[in-house]
C-alpha positions, 0 to 999 in steps of 0.5 A, a space after each residue: 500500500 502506498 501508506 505504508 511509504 514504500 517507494 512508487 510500485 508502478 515506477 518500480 515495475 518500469 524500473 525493473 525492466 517489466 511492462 506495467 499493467 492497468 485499466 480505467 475507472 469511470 463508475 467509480 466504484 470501490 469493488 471494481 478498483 479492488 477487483 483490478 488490485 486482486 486480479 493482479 493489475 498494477 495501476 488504475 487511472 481514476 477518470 476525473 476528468 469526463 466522469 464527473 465525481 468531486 465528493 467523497 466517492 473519489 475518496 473511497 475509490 483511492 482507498 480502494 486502490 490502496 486496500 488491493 496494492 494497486 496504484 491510484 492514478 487520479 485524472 483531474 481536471 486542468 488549471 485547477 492546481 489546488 485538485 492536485 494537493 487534494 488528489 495527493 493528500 487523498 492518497 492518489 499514488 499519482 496525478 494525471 493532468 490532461 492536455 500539457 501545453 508545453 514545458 511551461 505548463 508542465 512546470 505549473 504541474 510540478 510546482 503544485 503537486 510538490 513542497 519547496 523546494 520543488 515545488 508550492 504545494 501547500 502543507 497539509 498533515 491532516 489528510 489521509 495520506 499524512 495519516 491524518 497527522 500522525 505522521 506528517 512531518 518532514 519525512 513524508 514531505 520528502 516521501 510525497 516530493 519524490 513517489 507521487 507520480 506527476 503525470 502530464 498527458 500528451 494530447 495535442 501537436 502542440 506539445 508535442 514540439 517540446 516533448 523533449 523539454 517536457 521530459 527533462 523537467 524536474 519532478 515530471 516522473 513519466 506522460 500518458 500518451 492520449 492516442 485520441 485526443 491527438 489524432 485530432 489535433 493532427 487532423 487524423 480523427 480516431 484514427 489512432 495507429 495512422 502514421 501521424 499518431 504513431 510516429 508522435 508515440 514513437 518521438 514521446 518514447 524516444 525522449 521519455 527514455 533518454 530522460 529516464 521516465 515512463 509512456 502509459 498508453 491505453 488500448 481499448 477492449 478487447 483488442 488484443 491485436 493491439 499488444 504486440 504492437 504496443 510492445 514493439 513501441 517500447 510502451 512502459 505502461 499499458 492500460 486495458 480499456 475502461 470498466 465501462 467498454 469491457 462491459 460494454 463489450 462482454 454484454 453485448 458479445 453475449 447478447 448477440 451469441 444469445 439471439 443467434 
């Protein structure tokens, strides 16, 4: 469990050498992040970015990502730097900020998820992630700048021209690429393997292994032909769709096997 202070079990597994495995919250319930945790998945992105939950299920989500020895990833909102703190302190093992415009936009991100000197996050002990103050000190200020995970995401042409600058910033640990989102900022609609988009996953690996960080990129349910053609992208984190569209998917092959 993160609480117990151990270093970041999602970049471990990268360090390693292994391709981490994950999925996608958007219901937002507690059993189906603990269920990911058991089955032996290593991180979960908790969508708060179109899912709309600011209130205590978001809460109750991270904890039951920790419960199950999963890392919580929370997708916040953008410019909004105050979610972050709050993400963290609610113990989200790492941050995911959509749409990074560039390096100077990704520095804004570091510099309200960490305490100085990296950063001006806010002190706040009294939360779960500080144990509610028994152990909040110096310490866990140290813990918390260097194993909570700032993640900005890589979704526009844009900030692709300064992925290089991006990866080099202090205190960016790795980038979720978003492979739709970009296809239409490059003018190629959800056409996510089309050239444009590939060669850009291809430049964001390059940069994110010459600075020593981390790719996580998604692939959809139950598209299993897309795997291998992860692997040979040198992606270090893969997320196995969303627990909507593996619902989506299983109730509807099943329907139709049934009506056949």
């Amino acid at each position: 469990m993160m609480l117990s202070r151990q270093p970041n079990r999602l970049r471990e597994i990268i360090r390693q050498g292994e391709i981490a495995l994950g999925t996608c919250l958007y219901s937002f319930s507690p059993a189906l992040i603990e269920l990911a945790g058991f089955c032996g998945l290593d991180f979960c992105r908790i969508d708060n970015e179109h899912a709309w939950r600011q209130d205590q299920t978001t809460e109750d989500v991270l904890r039951g990502g920790l419960l199950a020895g999963l890392v919580p990833l929370l997708r916040v909102d953008r410019d909004n730097p105050y979610l972050i703190r709050k993400a963290f302190e609610a113990g989200a093992g790492g941050v995911i900020i959509p749409h990074a415009k560039g390096k100077d936009d990704v520095r804004c991100m570091v510099e309200a998820a960490k305490f100085p000197p990296l950063g001006r996050r806010g002190y706040g002990g009294l939360c779960l992630s500080g144990k509610w103050g028994v152990d909040a000190g110096e310490e866990w200020m140290n813990w918390c700048n260097r194993e909570q995970l700032v993640i900005p995401m890589i979704e526009d042409v844009g900030a692709l021209e300064e992925i290089d600058e991006i990866m080099a910033v202090e205190g960016v640990d790795g980038i979720f690429f978003g492979p739709a989102d970009f296809s239409i900022s490059a003018g190629v609609p959800l056409q996510i393997w089309h050239d444009r988009v590939v060669g850009a996953v291809k430049k964001t690996v390059e940069a994110a292994d010459k600075h020593k960080k981390f790719v996580i990129y998604p692939i959809g349910f139950p598209q299993w032909e897309q795997v291998e053609r992860v692997k040979e992208l040198g992606i270090h984190a893969v997320e196995f769709g969303h627990d909507a569209s593996i619902l989506k998917s299983v109730w509807q092959k099943s329907i139709r096997s049934f009506r056949s």
